[in-house]
BAFI-3210 file (N, C-alpha, C; in Angstrom, 3 decimals, decimal comma, padded with zeros to 6 digits):
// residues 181
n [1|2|3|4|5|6|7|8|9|10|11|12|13|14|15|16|17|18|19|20|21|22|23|24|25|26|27|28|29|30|31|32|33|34|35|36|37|38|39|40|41|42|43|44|45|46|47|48|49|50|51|52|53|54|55|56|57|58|59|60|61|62|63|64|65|66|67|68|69|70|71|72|73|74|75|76|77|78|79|80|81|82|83|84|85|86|87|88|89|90|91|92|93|94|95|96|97|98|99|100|101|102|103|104|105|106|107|108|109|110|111|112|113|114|115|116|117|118|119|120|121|122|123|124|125|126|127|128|129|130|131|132|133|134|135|136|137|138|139|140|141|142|143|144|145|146|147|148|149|150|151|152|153|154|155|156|157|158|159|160|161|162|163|164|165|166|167|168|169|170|171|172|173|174|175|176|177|178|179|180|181]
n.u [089,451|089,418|088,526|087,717|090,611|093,406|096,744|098,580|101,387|104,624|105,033|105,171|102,141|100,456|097,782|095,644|093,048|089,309|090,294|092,006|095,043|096,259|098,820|100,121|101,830|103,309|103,628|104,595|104,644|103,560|100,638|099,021|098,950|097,781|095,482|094,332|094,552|092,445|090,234|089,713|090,752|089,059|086,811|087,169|088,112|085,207|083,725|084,694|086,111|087,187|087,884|090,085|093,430|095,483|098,780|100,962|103,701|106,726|107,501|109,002|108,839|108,779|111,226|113,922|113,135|114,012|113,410|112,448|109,567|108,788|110,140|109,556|106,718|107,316|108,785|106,473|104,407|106,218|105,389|103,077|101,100|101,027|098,735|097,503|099,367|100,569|097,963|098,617|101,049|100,157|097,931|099,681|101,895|100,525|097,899|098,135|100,881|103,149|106,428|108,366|110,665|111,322|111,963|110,071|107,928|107,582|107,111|104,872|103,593|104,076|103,100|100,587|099,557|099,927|102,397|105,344|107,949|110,556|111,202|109,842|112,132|114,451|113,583|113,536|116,342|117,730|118,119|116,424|114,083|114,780|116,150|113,724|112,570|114,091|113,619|111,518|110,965|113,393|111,550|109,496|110,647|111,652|108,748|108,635|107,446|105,706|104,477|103,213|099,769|100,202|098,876|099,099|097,788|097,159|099,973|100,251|099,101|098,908|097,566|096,370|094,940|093,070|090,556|088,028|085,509|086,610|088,988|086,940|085,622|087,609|089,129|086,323|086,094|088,108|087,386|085,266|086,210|086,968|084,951|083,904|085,579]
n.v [095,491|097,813|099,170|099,499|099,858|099,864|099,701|097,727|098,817|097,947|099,852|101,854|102,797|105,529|106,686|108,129|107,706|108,538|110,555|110,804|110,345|112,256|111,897|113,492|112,816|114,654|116,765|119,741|121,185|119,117|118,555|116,521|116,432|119,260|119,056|117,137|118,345|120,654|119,198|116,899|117,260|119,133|118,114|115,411|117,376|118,642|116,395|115,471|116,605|118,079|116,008|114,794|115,222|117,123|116,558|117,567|115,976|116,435|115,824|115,850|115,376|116,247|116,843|118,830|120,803|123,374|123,482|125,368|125,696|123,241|123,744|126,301|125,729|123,691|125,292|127,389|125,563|124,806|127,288|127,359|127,738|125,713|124,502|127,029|128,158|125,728|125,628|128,217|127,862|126,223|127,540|129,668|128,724|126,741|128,197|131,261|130,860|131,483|132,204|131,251|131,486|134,177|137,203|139,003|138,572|135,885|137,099|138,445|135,970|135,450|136,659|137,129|134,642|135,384|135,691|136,577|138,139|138,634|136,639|134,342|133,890|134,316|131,299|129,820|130,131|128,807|126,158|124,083|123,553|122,446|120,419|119,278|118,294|116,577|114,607|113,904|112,886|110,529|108,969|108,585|107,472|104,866|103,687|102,596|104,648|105,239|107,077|110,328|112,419|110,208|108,955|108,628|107,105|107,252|106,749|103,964|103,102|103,135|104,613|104,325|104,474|107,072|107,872|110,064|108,364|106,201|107,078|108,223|105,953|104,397|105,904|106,598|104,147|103,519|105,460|104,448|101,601|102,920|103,426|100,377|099,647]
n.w [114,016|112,281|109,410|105,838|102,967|103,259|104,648|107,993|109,339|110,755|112,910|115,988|117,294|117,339|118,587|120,277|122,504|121,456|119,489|115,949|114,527|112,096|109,454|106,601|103,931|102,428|099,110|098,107|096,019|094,278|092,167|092,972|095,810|096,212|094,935|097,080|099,192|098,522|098,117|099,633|102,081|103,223|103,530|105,142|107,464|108,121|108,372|111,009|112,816|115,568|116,254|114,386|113,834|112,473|110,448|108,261|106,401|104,895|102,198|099,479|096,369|093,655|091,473|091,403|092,981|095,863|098,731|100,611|100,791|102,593|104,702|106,198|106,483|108,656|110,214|111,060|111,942|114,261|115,578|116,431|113,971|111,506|110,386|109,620|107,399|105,707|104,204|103,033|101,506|099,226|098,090|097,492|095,770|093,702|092,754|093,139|091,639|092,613|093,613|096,893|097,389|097,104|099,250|099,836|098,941|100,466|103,376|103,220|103,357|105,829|107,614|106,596|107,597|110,262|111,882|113,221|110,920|111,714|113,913|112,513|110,875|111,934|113,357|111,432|109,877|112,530|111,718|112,777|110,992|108,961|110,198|110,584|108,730|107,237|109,310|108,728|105,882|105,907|108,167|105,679|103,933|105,317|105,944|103,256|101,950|098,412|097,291|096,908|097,556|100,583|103,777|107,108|109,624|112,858|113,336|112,286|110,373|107,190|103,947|100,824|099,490|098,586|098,454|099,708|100,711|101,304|103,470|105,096|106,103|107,782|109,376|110,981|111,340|113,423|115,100|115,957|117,331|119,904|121,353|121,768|123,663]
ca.u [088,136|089,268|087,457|088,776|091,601|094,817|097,687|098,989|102,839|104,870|105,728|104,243|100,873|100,709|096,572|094,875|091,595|089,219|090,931|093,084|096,045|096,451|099,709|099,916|103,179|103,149|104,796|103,923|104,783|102,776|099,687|098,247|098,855|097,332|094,014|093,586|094,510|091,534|088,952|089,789|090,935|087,817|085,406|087,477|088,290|083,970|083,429|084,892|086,087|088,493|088,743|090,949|094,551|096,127|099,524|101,608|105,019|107,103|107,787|109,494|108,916|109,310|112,625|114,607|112,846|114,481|112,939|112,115|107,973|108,686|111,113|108,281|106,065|108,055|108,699|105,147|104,085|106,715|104,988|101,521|100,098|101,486|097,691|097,249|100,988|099,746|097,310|098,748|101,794|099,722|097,725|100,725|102,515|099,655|097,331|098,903|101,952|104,372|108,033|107,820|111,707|110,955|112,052|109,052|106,398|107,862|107,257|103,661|102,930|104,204|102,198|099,132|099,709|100,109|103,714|106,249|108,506|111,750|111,159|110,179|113,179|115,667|113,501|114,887|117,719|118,425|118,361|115,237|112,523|115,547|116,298|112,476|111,957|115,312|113,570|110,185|111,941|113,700|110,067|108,831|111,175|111,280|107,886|108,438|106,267|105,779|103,443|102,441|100,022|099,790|098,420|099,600|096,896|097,756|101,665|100,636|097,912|099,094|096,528|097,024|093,351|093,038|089,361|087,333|085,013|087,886|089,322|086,342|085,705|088,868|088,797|085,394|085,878|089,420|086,592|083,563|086,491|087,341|083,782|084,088|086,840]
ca.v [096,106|099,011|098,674|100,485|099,776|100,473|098,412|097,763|099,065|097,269|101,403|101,906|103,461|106,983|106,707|108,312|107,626|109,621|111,188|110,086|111,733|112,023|112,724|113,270|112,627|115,377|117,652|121,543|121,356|118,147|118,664|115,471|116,573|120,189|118,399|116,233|119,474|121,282|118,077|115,773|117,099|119,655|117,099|115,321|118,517|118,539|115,395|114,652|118,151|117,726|114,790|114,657|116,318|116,510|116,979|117,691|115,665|117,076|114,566|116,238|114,089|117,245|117,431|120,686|122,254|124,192|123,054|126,239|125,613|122,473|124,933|127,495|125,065|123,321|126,670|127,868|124,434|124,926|128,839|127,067|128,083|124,721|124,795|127,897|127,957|124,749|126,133|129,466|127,552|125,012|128,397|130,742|127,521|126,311|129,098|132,339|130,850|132,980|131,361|131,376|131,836|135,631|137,833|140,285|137,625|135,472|137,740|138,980|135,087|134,419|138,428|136,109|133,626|135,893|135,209|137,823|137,767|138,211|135,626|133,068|134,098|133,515|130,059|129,005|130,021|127,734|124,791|123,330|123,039|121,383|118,947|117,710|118,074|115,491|113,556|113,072|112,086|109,489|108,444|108,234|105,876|103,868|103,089|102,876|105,422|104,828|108,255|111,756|112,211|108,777|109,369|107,961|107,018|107,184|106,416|102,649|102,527|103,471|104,349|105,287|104,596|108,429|108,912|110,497|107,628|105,037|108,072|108,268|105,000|103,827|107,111|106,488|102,696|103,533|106,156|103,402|100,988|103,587|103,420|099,514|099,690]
ca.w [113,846|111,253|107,860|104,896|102,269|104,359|105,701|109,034|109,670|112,243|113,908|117,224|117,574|118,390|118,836|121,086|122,213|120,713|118,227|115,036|114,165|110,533|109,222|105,404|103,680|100,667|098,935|097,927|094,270|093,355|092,127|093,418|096,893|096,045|095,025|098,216|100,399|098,262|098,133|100,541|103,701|103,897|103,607|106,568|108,607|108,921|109,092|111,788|113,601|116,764|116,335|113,436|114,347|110,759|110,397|107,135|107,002|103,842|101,425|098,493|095,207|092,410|091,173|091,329|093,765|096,830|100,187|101,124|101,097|103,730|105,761|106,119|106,837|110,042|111,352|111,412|112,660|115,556|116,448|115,990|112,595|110,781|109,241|108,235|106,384|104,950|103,594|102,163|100,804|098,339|097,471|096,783|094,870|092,666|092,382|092,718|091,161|093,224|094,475|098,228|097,557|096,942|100,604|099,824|099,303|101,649|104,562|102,965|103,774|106,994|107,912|106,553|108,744|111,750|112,593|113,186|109,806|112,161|114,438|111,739|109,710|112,880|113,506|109,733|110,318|113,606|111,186|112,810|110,302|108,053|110,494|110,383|106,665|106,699|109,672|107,896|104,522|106,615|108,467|104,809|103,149|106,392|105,956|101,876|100,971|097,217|096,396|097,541|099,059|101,256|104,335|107,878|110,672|113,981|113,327|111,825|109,285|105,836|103,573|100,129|099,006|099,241|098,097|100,809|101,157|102,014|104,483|106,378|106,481|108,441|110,338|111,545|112,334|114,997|116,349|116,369|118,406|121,111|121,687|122,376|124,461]
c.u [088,128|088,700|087,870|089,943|093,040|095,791|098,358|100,190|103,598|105,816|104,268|103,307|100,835|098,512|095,945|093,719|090,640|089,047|091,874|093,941|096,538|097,865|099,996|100,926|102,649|103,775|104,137|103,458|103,968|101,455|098,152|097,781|097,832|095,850|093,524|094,082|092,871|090,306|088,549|089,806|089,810|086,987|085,682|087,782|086,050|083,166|083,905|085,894|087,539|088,737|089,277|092,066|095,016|097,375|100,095|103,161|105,480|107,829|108,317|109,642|109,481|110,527|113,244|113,774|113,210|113,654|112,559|110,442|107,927|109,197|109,977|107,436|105,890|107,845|107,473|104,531|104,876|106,211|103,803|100,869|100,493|100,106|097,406|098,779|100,726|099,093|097,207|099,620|100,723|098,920|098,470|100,858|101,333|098,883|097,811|100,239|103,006|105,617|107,964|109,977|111,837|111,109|110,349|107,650|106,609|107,607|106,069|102,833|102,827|103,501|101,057|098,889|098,971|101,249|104,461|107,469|110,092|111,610|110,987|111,327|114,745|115,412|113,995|115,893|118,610|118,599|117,154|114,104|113,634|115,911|114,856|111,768|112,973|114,167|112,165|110,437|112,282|111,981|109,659|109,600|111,706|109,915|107,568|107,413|106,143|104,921|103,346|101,136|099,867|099,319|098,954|098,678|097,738|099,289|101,654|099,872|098,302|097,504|097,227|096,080|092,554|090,993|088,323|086,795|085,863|088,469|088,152|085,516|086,545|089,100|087,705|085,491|087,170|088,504|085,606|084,854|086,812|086,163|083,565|084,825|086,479]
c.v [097,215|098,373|099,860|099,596|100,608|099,341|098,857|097,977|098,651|098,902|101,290|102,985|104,772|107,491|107,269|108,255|108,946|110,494|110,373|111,017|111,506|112,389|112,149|113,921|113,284|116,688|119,218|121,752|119,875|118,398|117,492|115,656|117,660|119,877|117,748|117,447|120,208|120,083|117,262|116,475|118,139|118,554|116,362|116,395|118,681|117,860|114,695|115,940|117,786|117,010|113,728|115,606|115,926|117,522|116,996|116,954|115,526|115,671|114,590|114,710|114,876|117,282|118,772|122,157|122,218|123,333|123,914|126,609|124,565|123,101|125,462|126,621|124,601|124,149|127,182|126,831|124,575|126,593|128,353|127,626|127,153|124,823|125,828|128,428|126,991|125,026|127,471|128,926|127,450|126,502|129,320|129,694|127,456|127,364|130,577|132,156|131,363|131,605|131,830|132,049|133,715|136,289|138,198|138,974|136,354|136,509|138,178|137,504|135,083|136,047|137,700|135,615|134,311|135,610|136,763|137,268|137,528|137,357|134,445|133,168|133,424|131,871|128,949|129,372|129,254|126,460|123,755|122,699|122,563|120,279|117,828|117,671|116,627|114,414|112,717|112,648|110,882|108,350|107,942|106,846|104,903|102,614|102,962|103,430|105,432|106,599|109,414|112,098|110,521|109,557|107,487|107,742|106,869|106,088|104,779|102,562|103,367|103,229|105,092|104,989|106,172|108,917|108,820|109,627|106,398|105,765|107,716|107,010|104,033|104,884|106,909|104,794|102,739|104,443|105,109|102,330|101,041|103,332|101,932|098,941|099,575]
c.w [112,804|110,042|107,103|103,948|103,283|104,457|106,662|109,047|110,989|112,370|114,815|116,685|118,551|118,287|120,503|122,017|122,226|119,617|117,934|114,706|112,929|110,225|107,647|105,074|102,125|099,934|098,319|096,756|093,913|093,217|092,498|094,990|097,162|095,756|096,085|099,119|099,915|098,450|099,178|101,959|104,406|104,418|104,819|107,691|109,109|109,259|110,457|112,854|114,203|116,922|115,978|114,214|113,105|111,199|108,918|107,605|105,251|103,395|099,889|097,309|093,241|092,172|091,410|091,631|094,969|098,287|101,048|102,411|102,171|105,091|106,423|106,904|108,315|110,740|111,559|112,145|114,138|116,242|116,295|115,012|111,186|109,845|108,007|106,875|105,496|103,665|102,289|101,229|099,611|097,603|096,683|095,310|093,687|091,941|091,875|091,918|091,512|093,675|095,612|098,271|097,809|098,197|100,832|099,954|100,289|103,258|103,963|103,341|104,877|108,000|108,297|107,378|110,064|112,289|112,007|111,923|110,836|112,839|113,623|111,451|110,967|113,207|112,172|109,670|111,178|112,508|111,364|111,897|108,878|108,235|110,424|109,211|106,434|107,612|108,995|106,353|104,974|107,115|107,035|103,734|104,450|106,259|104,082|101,237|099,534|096,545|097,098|096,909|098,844|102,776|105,730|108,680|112,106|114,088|112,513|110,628|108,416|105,121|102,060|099,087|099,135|098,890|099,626|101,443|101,810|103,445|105,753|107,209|107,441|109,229|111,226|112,117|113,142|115,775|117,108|117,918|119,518|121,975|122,333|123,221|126,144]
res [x|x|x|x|x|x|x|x|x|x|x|x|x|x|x|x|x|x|x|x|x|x|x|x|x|x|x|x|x|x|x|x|x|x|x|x|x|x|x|x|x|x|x|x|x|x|x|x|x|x|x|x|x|x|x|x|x|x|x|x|x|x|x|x|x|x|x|x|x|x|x|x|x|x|x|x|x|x|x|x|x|x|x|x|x|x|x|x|x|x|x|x|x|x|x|x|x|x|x|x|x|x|x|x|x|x|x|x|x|x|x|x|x|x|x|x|x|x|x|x|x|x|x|x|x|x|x|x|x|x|x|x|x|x|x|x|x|x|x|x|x|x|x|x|x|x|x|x|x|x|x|x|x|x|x|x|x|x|x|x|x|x|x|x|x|x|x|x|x|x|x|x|x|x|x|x|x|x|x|x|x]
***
């Protein structure tokens, strides 16, 4: 019943009913990704409110850059503020131009945020938000991701038709079939 440009992935279905759970395979430093965080995922964050859950799953494609901005990322995602980190990264990175490597502006982000700078700083330190930058790398050439972004639908539906109207099209028809259910 979905409708849209997409294809089906033989990985189990992590669907809810309800809600879709987006998870968008992309990286900090590409500027392709940095445009569909600014264009795209508003226009879905109000179209369709709570019941979108978007996740970020780090997908490094830039050359000779550090892993720092996916690090960051994880760990704020594991104290709950994975969005707004999200969000500040792709701003620092692109806009402000700043290196997240930096102590001083590193800890003026994760302030932003609302996270305590020592507590993140010991949660990157455990190793955690390196082991799931490695495991969503893995997830992504599993399912041969070919681009950043691509975009995951509830764990099976690849989509990598990224313009809004294709999005909310295939978004809105897994909501329309909950409804026939």
């Amino acid at each position: 019943d979905v409708k849209g440009k997409f294809e089906v992935l033989k990985e189990p279905s992590l669907h809810t009913p309800g809600k879709v759970k987006m998870m968008e395979f992309a990286d900090f430093y590409c500027p392709h990704c940095h445009l569909f965080e600014q264009t795209v995922v508003p226009v879905l964050e109000k179209e369709f409110g709570d019941r979108l859950e978007l996740t970020m799953v780090g997908f490094p494609v830039i050359p000779a850059k550090l892993p720092t901005a996916f690090e960051m990322y994880e760990q704020a995602k594991s104290m709950g503020k994975g969005p707004e980190m999200r969000r500040v990264l792709f701003r620092t990175i692109h806009k402000d131009r700043l290196h997240v490597l930096d102590r001083v502006i590193r800890e003026l982000l994760i302030r932003e945020v609302g996270l305590d700078p020592a507590s993140f700083e010991a949660g990157l330190a455990s190793g955690k938000p390196a082991r799931a930058l490695e495991q969503g790398r893995e997830w992504g050439k599993r399912i041969n991701l070919q681009q950043t972004p691509t975009v995951l639908l509830d764990g099976n539906i690849k989509v990598e038709m990224l313009d809004p109207e294709n999005l909310k099209t295939v978004i809105q028809s897994i909501l329309d079939s909950d409804k026939r259910r």
